[in-house]
C-alpha positions, 0 to 999 in steps of 0.5 A, a space after each residue: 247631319 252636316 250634308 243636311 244642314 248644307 242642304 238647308 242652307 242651300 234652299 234658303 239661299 235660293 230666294 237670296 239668289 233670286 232677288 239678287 239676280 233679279 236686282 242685277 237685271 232691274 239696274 243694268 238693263 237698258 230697257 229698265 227704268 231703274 238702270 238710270 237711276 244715280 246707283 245704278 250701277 252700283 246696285 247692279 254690281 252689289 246685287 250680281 256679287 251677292 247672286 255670285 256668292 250664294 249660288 250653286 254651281 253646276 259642273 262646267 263644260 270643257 267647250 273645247 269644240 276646235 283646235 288650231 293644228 297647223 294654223 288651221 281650225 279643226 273641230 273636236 269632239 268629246 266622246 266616252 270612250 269608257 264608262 266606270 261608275 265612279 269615271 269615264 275615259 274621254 276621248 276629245 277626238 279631233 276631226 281631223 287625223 294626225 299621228 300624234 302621240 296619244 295621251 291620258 291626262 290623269 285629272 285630279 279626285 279631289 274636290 273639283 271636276 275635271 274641267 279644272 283642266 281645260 287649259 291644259 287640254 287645251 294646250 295638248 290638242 294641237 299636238 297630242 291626241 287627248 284622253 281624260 279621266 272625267 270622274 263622276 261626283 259620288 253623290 251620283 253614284 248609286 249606293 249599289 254600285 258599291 264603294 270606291 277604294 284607292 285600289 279602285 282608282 289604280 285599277 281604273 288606271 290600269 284599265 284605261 292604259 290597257 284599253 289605250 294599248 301600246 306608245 301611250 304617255 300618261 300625264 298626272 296632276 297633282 293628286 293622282 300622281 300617286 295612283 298613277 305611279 303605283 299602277 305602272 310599277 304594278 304593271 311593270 313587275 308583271 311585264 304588262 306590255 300596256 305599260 306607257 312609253 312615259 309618265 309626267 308627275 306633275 305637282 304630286 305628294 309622292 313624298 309628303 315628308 319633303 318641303 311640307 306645306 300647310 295642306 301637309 301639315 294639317 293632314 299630319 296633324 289630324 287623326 284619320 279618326 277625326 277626319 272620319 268625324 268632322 268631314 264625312 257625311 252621308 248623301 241626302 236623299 234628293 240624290 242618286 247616291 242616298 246614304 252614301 259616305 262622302 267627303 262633300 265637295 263643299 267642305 272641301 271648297 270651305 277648305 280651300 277658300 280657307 288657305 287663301 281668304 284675303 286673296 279670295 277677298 280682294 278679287 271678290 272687291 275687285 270683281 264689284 269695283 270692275 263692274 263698276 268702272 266697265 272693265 268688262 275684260 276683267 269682269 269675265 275673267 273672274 266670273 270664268 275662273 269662279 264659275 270653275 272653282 267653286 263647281 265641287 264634287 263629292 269624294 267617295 268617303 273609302 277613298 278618301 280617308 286611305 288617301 290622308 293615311 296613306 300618302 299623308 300619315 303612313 308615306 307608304 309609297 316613297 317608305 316601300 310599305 304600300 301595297 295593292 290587294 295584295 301586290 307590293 308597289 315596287 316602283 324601282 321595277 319600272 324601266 320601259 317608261 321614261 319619267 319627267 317630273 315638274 313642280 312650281 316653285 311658289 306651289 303651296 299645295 306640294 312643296 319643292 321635292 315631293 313630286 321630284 321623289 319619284 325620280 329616287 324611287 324609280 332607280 332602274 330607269 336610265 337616267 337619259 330617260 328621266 327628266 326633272 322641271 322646276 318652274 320658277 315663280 309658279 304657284 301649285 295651278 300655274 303648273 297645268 293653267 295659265 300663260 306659263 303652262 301654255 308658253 313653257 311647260 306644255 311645248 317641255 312636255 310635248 319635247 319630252 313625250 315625242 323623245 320618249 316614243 
């Protein structure tokens, strides 16, 4: 019913967006009379904002077709290396080869596409050779493929690394940081030669029971009956996925805009006072930064749920309790894959401590292999975005990775 009642919404929202887009073009441009009008700008600005905020929006591109190596411009191509119902590996190759060390960047499935990691692909391609978990919004996902379980998403990463081969170094953003430790220890107890020279945590909930935020809090204090009720819904029909149980990717944008309204305000009055002076700079920053955020997918609703009860009611991983069709997740098991662990300072997401667990429960690595990053004065998205990542944690990563091969 809920996914209904956003739909409806949406269809009447569409006249709204076109009346404002068509506004905005009526008072700003230089061929129409109206744009000299005395309020002209600002009926402009007014009417983008409002086409801004009633819209939807589609998944973005990465629009990563070059890389600087070497002071010089090379083209890169993304190209799908596999393909899974529920996720594609892609391969963002580069035109021209260099023996760098290859990497699978873990992208988070949570709410926002993978393209929320743009920058920090974009960092990784002078150096590295990047591959990225692009997964698929399940409202596209026919029903006959069938669900998609936290065990789904640990197997999906054993496959990649297995397809990868040898000397690969996996990076985890927030999220699957959980998965991604729990499929090196399973691949570790069975000696799988496929396990990777190193693995980067980075603003996980390994132990949820650390420095709890409110992201932590909420979920703690929330039966897993009641997120089964208030925030699953069933994919409408328009849709490849019809009648499959999701999390829609638009409670969960609701959900976020939530934690954070009076910022989330105050760039939305920013944004209409830039238009207004002609601060085109500033303008196109909000647009490309709001273009990525309120782009959403849907959560397959199986995966969803054993998420909030595994990670944020039971701590099954950091407790010795989780298990995986069958397997015991023993993360002390590991030895061969040397483990660096960052987390922000400001991060309001995962608290200070909660990624660094990992460093306890994976005793049997050397501690010369083992490296823990405390990023001062930055929040949960300066870790893997922004002048921060691209200055400082990026070229610590890259230095970590080339003295694990």
């Amino acid at each position: 019913m809920i996914y209904t009642l956003h739909e409806m919404q949406q269809s009447f929202a569409g006249p709204l967006h076109s009346w404002a887009e068509s506004s905005r073009q009526w008072f700003s441009n230089p061929f129409s009379l109206f744009s000299y009008t005395p309020a002209s700008q600002k009926i402009a600005a007014g009417s983008e904002l409002i086409a801004r905020l009633v819209r939807h929006y589609e998944k973005p591109p990465f629009d990563l077709d070059h890389t600087l190596i070497a002071g010089r411009e090379v083209a890169v191509s993304e190209r799908i290396v596999l393909e899974k119902p529920f996720c594609k590996l892609l391969h963002f190759a580069r035109a021209t080869p260099h023996d760098d060390p290859r990497v699978l960047l873990v992208a988070p499935l949570s709410g926002h596409h993978a393209t929320l990691l743009r920058d920090t692909v974009r960092a990784l391609l002078p150096n590295h050779d990047v591959f990225i978990t692009d997964w698929t919004d399940a409202r596209l996902v026919p029903l006959a493929e069938g669900g998609f379980h936290f065990a789904d998403y640990v197997s999906y990463l054993q496959e990649f690394m297995t397809h990868l081969g040898s000397n690969l170094h996996v990076i985890a953003v927030c999220q699957p940081t959980v998965p991604l430790l729990a499929a090196v220890s399973l691949m570790a107890v069975r000696e799988d030669p496929a396990q990777p020279a190193s693995m980067t945590l980075m603003g996980g909930p390994i132990d949820t029971r650390r420095a709890q935020t409110e992201v932590n809090r909420f979920a703690k204090s929330h039966s897993l009956r009641w997120f089964e009720s208030q925030v699953i819904g069933r994919v409408p029909l328009k849709y490849p996925g019809y009648t499959r149980r999701v999390y829609p990717g638009f409670l969960q944008h609701a959900g976020f805009v939530a934690m954070n309204q009076d910022r989330h305000l105050q760039a939305h009055t920013d944004f209409y006072n830039h238009l207004i002076q002609g601060d085109g700079d500033s303008a196109k920053a909000h647009r490309k930064f709001y273009d990525e955020y309120n782009a959403v997918m849907d959560l397959p609703a199986e995966y969803y749920l054993e998420t909030i009860d595994m990670v944020f009611h039971k701590h099954m991983l950091p407790l010795g309790e989780m298990h995986i069709k069958g397997e015991r997740v023993n993360p002390a098991a590991i030895r061969k894959t040397a483990l660096f662990t960052i987390e922000g300072e400001l991060d309001d997401i995962s608290g200070i401590g909660q990624t660094e667990a990992a460093h306890d429960l994976c005793s049997a690595i050397p501690k010369m292999r083992k490296q823990h990053y405390l990023v001062p004065g930055v929040g949960h998205y300066g870790i893997f975005s922004g002048r921060r990542w691209r200055e400082t944690i990026c070229p610590s990563v890259a230095r970590f990775i080339r003295a694990s091969a």
